[in-house]
Backbone as numpy.savetxt, mean C-alpha at the origin, in Angstrom:
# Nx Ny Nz CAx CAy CAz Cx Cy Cz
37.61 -8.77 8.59 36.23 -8.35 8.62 35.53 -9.10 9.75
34.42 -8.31 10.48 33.96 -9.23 11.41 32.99 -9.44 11.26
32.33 -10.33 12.00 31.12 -11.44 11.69 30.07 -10.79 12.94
30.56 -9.23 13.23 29.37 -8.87 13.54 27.90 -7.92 13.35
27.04 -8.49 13.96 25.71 -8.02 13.19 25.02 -6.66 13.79
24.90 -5.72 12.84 24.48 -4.38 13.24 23.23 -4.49 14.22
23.29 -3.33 15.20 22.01 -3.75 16.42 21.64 -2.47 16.02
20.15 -2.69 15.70 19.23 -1.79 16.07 18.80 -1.47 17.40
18.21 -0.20 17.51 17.31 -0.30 18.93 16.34 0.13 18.45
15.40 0.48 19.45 13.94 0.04 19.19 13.18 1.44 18.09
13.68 2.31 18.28 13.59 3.64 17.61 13.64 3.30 15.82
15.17 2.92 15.90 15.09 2.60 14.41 14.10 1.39 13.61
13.91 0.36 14.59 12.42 -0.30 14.32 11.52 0.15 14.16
11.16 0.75 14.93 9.76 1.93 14.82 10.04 2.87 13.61
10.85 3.52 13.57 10.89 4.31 12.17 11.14 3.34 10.95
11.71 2.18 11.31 11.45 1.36 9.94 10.21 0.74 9.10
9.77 0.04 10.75 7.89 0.03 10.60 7.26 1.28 9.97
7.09 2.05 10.44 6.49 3.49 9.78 6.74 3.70 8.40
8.16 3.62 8.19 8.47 3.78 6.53 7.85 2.65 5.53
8.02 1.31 6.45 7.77 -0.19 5.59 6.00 0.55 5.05
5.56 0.92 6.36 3.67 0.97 6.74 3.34 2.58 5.20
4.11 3.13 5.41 3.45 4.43 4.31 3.74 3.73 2.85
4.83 3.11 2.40 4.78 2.15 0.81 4.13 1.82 0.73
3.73 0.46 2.10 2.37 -0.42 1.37 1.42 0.73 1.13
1.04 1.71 1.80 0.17 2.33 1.67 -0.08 3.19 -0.06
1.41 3.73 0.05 1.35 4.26 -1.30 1.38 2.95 -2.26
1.56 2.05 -2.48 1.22 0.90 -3.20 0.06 0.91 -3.35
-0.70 0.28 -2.28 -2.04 0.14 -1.88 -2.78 1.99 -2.78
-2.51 2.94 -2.62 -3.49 4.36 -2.95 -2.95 3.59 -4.90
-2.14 3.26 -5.48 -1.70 3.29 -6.65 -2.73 2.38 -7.41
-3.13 1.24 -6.56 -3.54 0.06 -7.37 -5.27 0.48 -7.50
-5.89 1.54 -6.51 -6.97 1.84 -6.59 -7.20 2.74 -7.49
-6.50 3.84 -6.97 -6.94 4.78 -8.21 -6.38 4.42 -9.97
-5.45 3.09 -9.85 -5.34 2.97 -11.61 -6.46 2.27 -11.95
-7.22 2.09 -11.55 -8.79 1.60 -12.14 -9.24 2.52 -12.88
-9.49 3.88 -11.93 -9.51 4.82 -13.01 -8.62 5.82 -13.92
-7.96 5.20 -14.22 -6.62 5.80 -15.07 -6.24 7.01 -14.36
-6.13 7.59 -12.59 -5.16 8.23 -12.13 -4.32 8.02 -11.56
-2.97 8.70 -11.83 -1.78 8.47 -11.12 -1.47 9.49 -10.37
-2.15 8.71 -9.22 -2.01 9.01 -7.38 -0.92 10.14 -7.34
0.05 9.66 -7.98 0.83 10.44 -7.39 1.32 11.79 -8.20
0.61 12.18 -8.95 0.42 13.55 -9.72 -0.67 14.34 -8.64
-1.63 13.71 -7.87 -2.22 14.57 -7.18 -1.89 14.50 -5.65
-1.18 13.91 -5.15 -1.00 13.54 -3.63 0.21 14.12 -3.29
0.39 15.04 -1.77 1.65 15.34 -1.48 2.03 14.41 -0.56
3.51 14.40 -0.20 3.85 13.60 0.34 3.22 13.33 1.74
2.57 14.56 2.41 2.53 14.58 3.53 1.15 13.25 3.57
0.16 13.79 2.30 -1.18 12.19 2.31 -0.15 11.09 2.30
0.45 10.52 1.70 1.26 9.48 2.15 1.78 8.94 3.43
2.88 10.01 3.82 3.09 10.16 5.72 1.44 9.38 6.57
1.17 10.33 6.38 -0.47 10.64 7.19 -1.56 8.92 6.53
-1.04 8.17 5.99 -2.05 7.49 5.61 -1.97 6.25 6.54
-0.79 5.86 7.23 -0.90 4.90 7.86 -1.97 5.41 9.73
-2.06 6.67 9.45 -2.74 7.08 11.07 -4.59 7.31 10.32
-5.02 7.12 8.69 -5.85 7.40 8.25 -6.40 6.33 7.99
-6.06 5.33 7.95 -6.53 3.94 6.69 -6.06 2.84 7.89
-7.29 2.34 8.57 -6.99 1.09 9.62 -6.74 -0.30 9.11
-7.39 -0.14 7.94 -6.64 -1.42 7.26 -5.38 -1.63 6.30
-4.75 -0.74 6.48 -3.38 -0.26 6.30 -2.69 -0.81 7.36
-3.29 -0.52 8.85 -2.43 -0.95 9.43 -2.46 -2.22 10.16
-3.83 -2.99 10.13 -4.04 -4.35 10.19 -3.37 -4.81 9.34
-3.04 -4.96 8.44 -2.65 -5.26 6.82 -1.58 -5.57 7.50
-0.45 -4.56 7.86 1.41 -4.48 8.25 1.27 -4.96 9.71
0.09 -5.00 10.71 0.37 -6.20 11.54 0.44 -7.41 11.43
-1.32 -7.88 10.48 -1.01 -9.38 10.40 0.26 -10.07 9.22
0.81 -8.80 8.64 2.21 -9.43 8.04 3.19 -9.55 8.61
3.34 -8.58 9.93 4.28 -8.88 10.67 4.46 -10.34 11.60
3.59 -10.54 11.83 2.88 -11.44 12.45 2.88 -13.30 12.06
2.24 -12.78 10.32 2.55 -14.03 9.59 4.18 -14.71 9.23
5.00 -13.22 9.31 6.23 -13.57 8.70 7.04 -13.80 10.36
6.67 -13.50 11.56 7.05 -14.03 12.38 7.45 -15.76 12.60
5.50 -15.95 12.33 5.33 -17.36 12.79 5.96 -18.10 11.59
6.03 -17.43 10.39 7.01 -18.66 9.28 8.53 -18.84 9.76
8.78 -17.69 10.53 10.48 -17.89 11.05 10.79 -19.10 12.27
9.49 -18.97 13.22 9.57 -19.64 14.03 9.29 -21.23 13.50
8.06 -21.30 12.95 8.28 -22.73 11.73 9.45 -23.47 11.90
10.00 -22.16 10.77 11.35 -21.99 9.42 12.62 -22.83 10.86
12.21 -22.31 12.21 13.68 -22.61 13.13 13.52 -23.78 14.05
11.74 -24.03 14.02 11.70 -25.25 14.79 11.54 -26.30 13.70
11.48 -26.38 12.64 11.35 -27.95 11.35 13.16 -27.55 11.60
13.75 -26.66 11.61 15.20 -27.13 11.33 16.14 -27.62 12.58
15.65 -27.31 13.87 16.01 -28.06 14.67 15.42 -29.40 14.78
14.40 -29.76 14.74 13.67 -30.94 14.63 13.84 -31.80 13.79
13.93 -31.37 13.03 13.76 -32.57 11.41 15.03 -32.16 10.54
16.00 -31.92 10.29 17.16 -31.26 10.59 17.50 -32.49 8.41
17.33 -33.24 8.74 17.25 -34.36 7.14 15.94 -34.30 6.33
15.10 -33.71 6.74 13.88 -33.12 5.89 14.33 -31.68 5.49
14.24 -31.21 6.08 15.01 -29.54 6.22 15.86 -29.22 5.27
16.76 -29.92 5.37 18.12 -30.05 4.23 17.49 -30.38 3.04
16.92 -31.51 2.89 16.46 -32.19 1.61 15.33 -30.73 0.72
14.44 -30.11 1.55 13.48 -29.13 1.19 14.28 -28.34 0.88
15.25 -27.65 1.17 16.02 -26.78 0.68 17.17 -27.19 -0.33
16.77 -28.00 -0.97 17.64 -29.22 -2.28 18.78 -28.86 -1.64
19.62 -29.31 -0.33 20.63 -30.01 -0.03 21.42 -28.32 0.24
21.09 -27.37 0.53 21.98 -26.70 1.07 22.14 -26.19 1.89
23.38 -25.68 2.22 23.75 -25.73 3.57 23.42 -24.56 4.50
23.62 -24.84 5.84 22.96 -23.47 6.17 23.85 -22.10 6.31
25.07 -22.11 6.03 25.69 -20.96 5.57 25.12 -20.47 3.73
24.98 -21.57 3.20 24.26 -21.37 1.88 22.89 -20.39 1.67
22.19 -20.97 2.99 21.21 -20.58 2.96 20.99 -18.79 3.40
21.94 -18.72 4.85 22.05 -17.84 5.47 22.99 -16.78 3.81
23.23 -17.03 3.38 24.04 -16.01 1.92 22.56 -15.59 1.32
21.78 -16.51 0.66 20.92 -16.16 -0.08 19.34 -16.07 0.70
19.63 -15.61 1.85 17.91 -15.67 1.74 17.48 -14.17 2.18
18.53 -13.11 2.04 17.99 -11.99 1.97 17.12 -11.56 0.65
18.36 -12.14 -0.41 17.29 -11.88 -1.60 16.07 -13.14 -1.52
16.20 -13.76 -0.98 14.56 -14.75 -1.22 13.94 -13.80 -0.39
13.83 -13.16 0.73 12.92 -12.75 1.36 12.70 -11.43 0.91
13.47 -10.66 0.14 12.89 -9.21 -0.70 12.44 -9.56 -1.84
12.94 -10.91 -2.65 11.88 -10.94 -3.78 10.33 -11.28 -3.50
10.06 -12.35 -1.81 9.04 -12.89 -1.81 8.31 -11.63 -1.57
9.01 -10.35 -0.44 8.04 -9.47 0.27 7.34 -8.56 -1.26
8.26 -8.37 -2.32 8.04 -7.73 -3.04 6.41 -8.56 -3.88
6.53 -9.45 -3.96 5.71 -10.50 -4.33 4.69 -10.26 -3.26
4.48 -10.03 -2.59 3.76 -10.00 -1.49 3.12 -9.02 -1.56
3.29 -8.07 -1.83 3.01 -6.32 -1.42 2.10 -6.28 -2.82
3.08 -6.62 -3.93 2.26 -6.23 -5.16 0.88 -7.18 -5.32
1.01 -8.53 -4.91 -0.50 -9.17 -4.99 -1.17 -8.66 -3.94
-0.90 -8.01 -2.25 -1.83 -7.64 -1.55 -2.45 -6.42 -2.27
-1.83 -5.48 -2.92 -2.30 -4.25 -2.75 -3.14 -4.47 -4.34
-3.07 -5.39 -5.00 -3.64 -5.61 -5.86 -4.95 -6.24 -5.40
-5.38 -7.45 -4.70 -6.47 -7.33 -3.95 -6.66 -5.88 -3.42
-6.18 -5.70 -2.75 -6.91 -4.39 -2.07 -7.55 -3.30 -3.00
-6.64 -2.61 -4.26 -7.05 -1.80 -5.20 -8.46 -2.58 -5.71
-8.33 -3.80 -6.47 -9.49 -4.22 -6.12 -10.83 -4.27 -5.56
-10.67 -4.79 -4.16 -11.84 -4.47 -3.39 -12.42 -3.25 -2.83
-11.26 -2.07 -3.21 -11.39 -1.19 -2.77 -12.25 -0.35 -4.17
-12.32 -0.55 -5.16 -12.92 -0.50 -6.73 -14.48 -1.19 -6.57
-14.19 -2.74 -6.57 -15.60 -3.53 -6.01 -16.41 -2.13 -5.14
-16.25 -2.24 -3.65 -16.50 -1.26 -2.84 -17.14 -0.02 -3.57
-16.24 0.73 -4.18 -16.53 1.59 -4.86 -18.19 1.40 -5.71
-17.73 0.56 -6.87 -18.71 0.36 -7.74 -19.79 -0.12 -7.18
-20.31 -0.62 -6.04 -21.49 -1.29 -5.20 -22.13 -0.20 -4.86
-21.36 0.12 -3.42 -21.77 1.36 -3.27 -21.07 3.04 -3.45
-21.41 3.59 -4.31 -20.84 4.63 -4.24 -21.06 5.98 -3.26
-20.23 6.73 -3.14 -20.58 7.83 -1.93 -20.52 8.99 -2.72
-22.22 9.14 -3.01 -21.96 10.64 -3.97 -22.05 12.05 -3.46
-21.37 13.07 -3.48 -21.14 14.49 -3.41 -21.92 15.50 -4.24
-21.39 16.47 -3.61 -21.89 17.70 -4.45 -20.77 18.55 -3.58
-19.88 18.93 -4.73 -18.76 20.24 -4.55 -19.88 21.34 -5.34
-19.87 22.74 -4.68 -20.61 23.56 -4.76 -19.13 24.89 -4.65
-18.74 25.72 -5.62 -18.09 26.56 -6.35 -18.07 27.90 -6.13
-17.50 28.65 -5.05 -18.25 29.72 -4.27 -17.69 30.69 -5.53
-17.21 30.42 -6.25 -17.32 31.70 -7.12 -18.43 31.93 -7.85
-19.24 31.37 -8.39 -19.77 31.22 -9.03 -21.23 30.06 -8.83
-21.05 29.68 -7.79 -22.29 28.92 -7.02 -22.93 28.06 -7.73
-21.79 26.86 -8.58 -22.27 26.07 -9.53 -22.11 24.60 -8.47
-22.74 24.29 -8.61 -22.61 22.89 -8.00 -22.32 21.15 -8.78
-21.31 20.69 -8.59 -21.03 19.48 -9.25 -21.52 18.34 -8.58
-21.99 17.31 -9.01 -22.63 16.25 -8.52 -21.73 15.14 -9.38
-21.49 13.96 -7.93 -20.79 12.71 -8.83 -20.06 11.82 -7.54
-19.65 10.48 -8.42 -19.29 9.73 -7.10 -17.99 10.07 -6.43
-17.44 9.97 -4.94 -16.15 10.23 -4.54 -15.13 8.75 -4.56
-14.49 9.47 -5.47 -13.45 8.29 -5.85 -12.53 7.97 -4.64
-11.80 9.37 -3.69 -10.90 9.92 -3.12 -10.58 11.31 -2.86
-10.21 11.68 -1.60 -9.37 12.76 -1.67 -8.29 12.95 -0.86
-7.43 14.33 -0.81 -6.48 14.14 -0.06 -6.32 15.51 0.11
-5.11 16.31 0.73 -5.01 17.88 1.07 -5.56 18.84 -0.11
-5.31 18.35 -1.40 -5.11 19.16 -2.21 -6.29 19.41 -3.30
-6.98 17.44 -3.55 -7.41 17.10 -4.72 -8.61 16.53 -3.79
-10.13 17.25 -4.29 -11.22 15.75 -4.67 -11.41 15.29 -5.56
-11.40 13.70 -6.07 -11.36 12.60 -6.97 -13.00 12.47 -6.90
-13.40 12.91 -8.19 -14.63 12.38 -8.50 -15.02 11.55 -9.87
-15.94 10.85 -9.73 -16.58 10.65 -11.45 -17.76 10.97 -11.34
-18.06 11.83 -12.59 -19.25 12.53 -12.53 -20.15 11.42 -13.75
-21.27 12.35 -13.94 -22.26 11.61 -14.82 -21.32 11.24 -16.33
-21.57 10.32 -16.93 -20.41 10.23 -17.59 -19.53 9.29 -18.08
-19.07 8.69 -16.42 -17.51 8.73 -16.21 -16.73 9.02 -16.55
-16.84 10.37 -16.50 -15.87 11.42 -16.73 -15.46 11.66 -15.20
-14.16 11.41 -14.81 -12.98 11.45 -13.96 -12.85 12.59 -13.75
-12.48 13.89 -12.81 -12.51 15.02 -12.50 -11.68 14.90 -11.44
-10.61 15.79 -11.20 -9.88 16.20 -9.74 -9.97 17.56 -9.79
-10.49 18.11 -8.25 -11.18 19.40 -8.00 -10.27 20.03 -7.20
-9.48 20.66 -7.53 -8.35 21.43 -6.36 -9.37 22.39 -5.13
-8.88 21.95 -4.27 -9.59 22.37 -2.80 -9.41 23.92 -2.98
-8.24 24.27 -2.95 -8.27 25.99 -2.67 -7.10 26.38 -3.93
-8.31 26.87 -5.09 -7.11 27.04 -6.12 -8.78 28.18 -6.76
-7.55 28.99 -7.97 -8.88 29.38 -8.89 -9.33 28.37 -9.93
-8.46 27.61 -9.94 -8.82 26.42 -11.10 -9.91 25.70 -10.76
-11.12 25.76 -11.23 -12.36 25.07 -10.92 -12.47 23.37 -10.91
-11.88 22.58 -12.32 -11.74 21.38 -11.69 -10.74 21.18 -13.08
-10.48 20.02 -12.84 -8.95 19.08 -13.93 -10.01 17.86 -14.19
-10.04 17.85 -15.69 -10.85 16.58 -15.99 -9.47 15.91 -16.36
-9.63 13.99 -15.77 -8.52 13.62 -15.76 -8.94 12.35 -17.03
-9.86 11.98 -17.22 -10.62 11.14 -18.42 -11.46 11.22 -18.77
-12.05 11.32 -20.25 -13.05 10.74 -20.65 -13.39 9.50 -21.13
-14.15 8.66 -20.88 -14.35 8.08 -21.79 -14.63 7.54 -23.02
């Protein structure tokens, strides 16, 4: 077996970035809308997902300054171990660096995983805060019938507007359907 290491080129980076960038995102759409007891992904096609990292700029600040942060911990991570080389060892309770080099794929997918779920948990968060401060209220108006709904915009996407109306009563309004709206809670 050989001890050599698969090369990417720059393409498959870029499409890896892109894929890494639409999770957080769908992470990130999950943790907001379960505030109000919807699951995102009963109303979202894949393509809002695709499309969210070219929609949502702090989506993609978000997957720079992580790229970024997890850079400068490597560079750290390679100058304390050339440098201090008996601190180094000792911080890592004495193992070795083939030891290390075995296990730190899973340290670094359990940490990213750890990572993703507390960011996007702030974010669902502030993105709720946000919400509840100021809200951005609508009026969908019903050309069949020329009824007009009034209420705050939770979200939308190709298919669905996310509202709460007077109430909070939760509503998703299919854009081009005969179905007038889907109440998704009451309280």
């Amino acid at each position: 077996m050989s001890n050599k290491k698969p090369i990417l080129d720059s393409q498959a980076y870029i499409t890896l970035g892109y894929l890494a960038i639409v999770v957080i995102g769908m992470m990130f759409d999950y943790k907001y809308y379960s505030h109000f007891a919807i699951n995102i992904f009963e109303y979202a096609d894949i393509l809002d997902f695709l499309l969210a990292p070219v929609k949502n700029l702090e989506l993609i600040l978000f997957a720079l300054g992580s790229l970024i942060l997890v850079l400068i911990f490597f560079r750290i991570d390679q100058f304390w171990q050339d440098r201090w080389p008996k601190t180094y060892k000792r911080f890592n309770f004495g193992m070795s660096i083939e030891a290390l080099k075995k296990y730190r794929p899973f340290i670094i997918a359990l940490s990213s995983i750890a990572y993703l779920n507390l960011a996007s948990k702030f974010y669902g968060d502030r993105m709720f805060e946000r919400f509840q401060s100021s809200p951005k209220t609508v009026e969908v108006v019903f050309q069949s019938d020329e009824r007009v709904l009034k209420g705050n915009l939770i979200g939308k996407n190709t298919d669905y507007i996310l509202m709460q109306t007077e109430g909070k009563v939760i509503k998703a309004i299919p854009v081009s359907s005969d179905v007038q709206e889907i109440i998704i809670h009451r309280p």
